[in-house]
PAZAPA-4460 file (N, C-alpha, C; in steps of 0.05 Angstrom, whole numbers, plus 32768, in hexadecimal, padded with zeros to 4 digits):
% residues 176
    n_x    n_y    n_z   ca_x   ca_y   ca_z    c_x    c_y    c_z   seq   type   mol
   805E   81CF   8164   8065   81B4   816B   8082   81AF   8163     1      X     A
   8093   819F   8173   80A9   8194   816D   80A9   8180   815F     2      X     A
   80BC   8186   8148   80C1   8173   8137   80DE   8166   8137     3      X     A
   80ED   8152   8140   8105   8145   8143   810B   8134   812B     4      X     A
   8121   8134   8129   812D   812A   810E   8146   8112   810A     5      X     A
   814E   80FC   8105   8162   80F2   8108   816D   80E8   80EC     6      X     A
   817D   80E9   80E6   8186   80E7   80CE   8194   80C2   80D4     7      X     A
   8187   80BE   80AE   8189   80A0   80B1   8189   8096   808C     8      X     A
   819D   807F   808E   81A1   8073   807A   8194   805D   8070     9      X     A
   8188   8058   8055   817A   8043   8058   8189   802D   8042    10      X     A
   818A   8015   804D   819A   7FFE   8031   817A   7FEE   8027    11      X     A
   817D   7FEE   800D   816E   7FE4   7FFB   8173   7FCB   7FEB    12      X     A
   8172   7FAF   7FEB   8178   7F9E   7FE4   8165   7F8C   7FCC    13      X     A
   817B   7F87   7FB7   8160   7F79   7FA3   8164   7F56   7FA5    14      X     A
   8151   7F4D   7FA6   8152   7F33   7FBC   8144   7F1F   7F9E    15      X     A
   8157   7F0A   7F97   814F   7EF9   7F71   813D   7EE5   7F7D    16      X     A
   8122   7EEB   7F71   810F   7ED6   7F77   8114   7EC8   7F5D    17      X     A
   8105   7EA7   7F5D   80FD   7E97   7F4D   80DF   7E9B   7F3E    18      X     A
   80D8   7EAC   7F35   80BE   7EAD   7F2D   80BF   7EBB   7F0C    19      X     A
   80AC   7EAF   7F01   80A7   7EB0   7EE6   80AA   7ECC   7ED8    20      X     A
   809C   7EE0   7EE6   8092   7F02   7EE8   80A7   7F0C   7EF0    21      X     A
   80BB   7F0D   7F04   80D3   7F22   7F06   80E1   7F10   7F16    22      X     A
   8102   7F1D   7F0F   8117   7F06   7F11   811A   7F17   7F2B    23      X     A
   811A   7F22   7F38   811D   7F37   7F55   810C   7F47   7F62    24      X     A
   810C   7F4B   7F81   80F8   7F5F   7F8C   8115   7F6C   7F9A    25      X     A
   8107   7F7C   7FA5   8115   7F99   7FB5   8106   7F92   7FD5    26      X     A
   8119   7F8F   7FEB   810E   7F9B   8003   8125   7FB3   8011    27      X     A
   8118   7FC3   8029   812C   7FD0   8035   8135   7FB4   8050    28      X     A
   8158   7FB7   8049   815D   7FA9   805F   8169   7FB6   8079    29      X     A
   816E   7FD4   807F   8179   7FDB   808E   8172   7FFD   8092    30      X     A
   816C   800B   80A4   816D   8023   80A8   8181   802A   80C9    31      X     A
   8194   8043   80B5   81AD   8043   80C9   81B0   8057   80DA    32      X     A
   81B3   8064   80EE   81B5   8084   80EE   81D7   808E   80EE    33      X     A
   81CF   809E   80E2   81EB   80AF   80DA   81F0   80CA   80E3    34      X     A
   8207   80D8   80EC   820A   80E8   80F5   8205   8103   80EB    35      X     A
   8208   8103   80D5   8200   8120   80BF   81EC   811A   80B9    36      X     A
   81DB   813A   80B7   81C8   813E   80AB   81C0   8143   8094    37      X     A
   81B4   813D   8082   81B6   8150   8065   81B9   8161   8063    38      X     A
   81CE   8177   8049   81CF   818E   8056   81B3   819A   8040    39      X     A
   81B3   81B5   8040   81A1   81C8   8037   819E   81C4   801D    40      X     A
   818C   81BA   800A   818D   81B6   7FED   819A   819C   7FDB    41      X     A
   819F   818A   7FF3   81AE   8179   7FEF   819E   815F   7FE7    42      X     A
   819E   814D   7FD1   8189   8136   7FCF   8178   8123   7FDE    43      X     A
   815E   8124   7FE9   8162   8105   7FF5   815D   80F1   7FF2    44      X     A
   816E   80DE   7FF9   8165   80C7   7FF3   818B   80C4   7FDD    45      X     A
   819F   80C6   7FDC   81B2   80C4   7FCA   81B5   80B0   7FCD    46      X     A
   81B8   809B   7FB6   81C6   8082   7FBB   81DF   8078   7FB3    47      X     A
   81E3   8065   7FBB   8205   8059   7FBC   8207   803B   7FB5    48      X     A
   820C   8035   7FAC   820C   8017   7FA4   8221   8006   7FBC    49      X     A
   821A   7FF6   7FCD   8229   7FE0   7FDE   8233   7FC5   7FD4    50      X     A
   8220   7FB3   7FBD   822C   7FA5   7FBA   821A   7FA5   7F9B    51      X     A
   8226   7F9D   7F86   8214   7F96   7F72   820C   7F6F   7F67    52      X     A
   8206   7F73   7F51   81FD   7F57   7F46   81E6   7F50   7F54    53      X     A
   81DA   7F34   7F55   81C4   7F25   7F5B   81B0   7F2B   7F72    54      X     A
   81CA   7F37   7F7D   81B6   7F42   7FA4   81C4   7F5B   7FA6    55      X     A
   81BF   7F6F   7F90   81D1   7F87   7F97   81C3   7F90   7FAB    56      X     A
   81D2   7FAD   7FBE   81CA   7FB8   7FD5   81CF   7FDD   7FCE    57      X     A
   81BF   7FE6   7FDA   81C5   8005   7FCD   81BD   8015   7FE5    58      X     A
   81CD   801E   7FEE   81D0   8039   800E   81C0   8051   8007    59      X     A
   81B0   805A   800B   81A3   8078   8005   81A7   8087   8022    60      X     A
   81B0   809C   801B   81B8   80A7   8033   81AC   80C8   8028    61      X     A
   81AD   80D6   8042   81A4   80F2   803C   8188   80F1   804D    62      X     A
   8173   80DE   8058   815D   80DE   8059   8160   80E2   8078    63      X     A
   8148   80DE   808D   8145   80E6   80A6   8129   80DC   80B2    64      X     A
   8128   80CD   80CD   810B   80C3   80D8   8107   80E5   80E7    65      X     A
   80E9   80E9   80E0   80E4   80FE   80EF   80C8   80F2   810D    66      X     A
   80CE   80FC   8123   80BA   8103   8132   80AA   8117   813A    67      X     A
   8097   8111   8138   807D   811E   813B   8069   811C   8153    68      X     A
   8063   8134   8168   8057   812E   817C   8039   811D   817A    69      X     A
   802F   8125   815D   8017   811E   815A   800E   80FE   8150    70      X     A
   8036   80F6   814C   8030   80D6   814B   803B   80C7   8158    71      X     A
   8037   80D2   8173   8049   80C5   8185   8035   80A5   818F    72      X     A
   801D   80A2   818C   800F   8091   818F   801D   8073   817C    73      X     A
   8027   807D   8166   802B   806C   8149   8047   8061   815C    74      X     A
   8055   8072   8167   8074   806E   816B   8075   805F   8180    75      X     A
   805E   8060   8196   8055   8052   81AC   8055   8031   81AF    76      X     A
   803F   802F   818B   803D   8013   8181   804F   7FFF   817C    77      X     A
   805F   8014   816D   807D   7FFF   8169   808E   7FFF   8173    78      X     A
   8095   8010   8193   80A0   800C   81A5   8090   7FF5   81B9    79      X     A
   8083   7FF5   81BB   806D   7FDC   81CA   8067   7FC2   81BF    80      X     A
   8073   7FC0   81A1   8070   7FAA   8193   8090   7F90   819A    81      X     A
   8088   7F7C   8198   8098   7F6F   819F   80B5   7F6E   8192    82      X     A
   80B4   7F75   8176   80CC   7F77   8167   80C8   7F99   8158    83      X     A
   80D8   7FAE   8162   80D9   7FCA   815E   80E4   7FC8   8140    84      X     A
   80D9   7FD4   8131   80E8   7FD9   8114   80E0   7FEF   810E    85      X     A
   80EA   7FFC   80FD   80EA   8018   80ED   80DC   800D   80CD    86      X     A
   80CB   8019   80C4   80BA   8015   80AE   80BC   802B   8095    87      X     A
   80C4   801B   8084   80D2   8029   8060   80C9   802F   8046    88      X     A
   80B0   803E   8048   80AD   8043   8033   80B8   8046   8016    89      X     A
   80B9   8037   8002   80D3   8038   7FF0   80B5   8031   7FD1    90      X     A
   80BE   803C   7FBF   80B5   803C   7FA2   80CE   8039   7F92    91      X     A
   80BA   8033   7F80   80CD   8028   7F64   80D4   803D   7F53    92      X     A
   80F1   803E   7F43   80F0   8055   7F3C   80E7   8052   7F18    93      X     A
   80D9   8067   7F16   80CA   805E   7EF6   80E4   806C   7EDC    94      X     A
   80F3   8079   7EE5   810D   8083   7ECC   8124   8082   7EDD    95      X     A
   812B   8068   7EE8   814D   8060   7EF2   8157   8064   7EDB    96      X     A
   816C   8064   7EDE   8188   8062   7EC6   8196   8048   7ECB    97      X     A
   81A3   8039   7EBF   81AC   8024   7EC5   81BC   8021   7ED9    98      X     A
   81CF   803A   7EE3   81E0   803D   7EF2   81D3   8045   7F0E    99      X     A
   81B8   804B   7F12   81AB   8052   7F2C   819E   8035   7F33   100      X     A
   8198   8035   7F3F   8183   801F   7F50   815D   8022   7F52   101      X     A
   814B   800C   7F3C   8142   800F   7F3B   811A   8013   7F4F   102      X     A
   8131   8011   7F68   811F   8027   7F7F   812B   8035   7F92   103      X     A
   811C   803D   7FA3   811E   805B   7FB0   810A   805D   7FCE   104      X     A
   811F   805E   7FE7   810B   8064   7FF2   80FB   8084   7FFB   105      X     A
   80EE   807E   8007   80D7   80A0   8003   80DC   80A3   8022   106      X     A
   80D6   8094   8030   80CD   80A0   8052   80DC   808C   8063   107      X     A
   80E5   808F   8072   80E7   807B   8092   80DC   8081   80A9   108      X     A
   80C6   8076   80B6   80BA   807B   80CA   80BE   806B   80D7   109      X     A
   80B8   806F   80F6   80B3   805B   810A   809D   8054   811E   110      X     A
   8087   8064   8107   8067   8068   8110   805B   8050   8104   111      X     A
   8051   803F   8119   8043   802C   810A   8029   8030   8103   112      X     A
   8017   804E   8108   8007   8053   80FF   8004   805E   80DD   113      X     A
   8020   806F   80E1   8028   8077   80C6   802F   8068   80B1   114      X     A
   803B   8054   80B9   803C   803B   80A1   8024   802E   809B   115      X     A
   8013   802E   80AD   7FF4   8019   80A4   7FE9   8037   8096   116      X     A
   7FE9   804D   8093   7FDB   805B   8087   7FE6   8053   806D   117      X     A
   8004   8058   806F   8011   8054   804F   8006   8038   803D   118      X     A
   800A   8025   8050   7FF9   8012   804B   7FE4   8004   8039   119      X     A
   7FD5   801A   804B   7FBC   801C   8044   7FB5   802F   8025   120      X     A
   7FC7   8037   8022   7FC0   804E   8006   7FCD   8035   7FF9   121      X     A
   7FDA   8028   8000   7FEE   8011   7FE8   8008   8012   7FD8   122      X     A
   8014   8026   7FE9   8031   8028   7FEE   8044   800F   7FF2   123      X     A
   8053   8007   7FE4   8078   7FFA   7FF2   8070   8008   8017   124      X     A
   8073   7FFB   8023   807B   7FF5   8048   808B   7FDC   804C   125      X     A
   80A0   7FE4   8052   80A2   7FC6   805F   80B8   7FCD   8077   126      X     A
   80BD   7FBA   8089   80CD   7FBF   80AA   80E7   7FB4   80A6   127      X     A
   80FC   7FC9   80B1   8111   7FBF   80B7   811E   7FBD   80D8   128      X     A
   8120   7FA9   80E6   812A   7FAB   80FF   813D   7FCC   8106   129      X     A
   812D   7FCD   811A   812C   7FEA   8125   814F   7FF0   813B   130      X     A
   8163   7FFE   812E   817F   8004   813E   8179   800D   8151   131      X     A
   818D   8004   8162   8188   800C   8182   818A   802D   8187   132      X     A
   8198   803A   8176   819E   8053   817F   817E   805A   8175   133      X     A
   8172   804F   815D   815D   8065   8162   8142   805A   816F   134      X     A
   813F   8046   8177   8135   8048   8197   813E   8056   81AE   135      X     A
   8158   8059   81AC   8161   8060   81C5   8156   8086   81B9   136      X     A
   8155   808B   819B   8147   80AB   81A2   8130   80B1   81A2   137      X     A
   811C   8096   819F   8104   8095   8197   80F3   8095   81B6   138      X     A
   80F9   8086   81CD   80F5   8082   81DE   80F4   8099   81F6   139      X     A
   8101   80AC   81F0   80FA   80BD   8203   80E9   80D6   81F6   140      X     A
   80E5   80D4   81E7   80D1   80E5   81D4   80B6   80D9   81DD   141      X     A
   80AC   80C3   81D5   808E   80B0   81D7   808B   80BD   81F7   142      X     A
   80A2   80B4   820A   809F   80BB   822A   8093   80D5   822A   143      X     A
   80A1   80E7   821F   8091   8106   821A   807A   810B   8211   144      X     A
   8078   8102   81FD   8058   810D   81E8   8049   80F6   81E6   145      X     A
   8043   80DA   81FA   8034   80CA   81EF   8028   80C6   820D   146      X     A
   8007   80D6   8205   7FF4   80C8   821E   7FE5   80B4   8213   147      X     A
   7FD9   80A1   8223   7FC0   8090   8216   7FAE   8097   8222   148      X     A
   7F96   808B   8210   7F7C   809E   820F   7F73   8098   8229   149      X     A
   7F65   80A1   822F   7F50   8099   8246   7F41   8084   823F   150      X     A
   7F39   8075   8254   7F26   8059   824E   7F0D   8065   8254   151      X     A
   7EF6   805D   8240   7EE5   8065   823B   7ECC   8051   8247   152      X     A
   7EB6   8055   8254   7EA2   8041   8259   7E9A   8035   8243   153      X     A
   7E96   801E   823D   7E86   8014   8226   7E6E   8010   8231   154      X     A
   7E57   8019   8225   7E3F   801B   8225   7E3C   7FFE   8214   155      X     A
   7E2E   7FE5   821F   7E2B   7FD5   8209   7E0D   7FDF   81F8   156      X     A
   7E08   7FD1   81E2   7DFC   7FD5   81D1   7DE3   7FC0   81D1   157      X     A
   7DC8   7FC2   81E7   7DBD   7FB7   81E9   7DA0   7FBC   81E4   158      X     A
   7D95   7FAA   81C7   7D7A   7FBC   81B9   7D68   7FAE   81CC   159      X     A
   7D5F   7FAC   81E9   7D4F   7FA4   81EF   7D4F   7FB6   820D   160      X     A
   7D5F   7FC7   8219   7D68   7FD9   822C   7D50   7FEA   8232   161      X     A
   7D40   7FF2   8217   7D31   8008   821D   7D10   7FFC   8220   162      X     A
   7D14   7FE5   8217   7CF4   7FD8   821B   7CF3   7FCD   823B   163      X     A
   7D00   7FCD   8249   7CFC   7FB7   825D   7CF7   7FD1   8277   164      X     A
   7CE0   7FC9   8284   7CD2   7FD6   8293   7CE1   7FDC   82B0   165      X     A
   7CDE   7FF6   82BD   7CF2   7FFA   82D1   7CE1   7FEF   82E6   166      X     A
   7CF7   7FEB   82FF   7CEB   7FDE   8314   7CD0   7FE8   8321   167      X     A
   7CC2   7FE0   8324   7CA5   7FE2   8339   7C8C   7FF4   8326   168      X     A
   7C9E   7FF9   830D   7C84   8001   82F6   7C7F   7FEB   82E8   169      X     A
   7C5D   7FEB   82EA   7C53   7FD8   82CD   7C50   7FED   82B9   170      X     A
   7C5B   7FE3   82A6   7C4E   7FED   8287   7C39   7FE7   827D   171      X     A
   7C30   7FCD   8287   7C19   7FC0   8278   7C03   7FD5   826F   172      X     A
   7BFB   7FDD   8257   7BE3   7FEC   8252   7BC9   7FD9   825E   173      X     A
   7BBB   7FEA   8267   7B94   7FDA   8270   7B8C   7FDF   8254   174      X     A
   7B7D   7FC2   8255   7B75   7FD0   8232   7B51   7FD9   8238   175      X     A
   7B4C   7FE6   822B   7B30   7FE6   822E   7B12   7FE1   8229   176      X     A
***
């Protein structure tokens, strides 16, 4: 199977709530594509600091959306969805240094099947509006590897189907 690759940046933003429990949350606000690839042995996920203080912002670069023929169904969804976004897996990091940023993203997909799995285990997901360039490489891929299923008869589910007597037979038992 073909596996395609696009290399992409992700910005991470810590956004100061008002609440009693923590003075900040983390979302991803942006995934970019970039022209280099990681090279061979090289980190991913490196980060860079954009802006610091209150609403700092932090670039991780090195990372990459991959496609997959076998989720081309997932890539279908959020091409067919009214607002296309790319979805960011990101965790917290448990031994930052003060000088790193205390999360990290893990994955960028643009399977919306693959994010409800992540989801579902109880992962950080969250969507960032989807760049035109990578629709524009996402879109002729789905055209390639994405059939939909065949429609299937539904049989309804009727517990009374098998008692009811066929035409021009009586069932009635004679009793004796």
């Amino acid at each position: 199977m073909r596996t395609l690759r696009l290399p992409v940046d992700v910005v991470l933003e810590r956004v100061p709530v008002a609440n009693r429990w923590i003075d900040a949350s983390w979302r991803p606000v942006a995934v970019i594509p970039v022209e280099r690839a990681p090279a061979a042995g090289e980190p991913c996920w490196t980060p860079r600091q954009l802006r610091g203080g209150e609403s700092a912002q932090w670039r991780f670069s090195g990372g990459d959306i991959e496609l997959h023929p076998t989720e081309a169904e997932g890539y279908y969804l959020t091409l067919s969805s009214p607002q296309q976004v790319v979805f960011v897996l990101w965790r917290a990091s448990e031994d930052s240094s003060p000088d790193d940023p205390p999360v990290f993203p893990v994955l960028a997909t643009v399977s919306y099947n693959e994010a409800a799995r992540f989801l579902d285990a109880g992962e950080h997901v969250d969507c960032v509006p989807m760049h035109p360039l990578i629709r524009e490489w996402v879109v002729p891929f789905v055209a390639e590897h994405y059939r939909p299923e065949p429609r299937r008869k539904v049989r309804r589910n009727d517990p009374f189907a098998g008692d009811a007597p066929e035409p021009g037979r009586d069932d009635r038992r004679k009793k004796s």
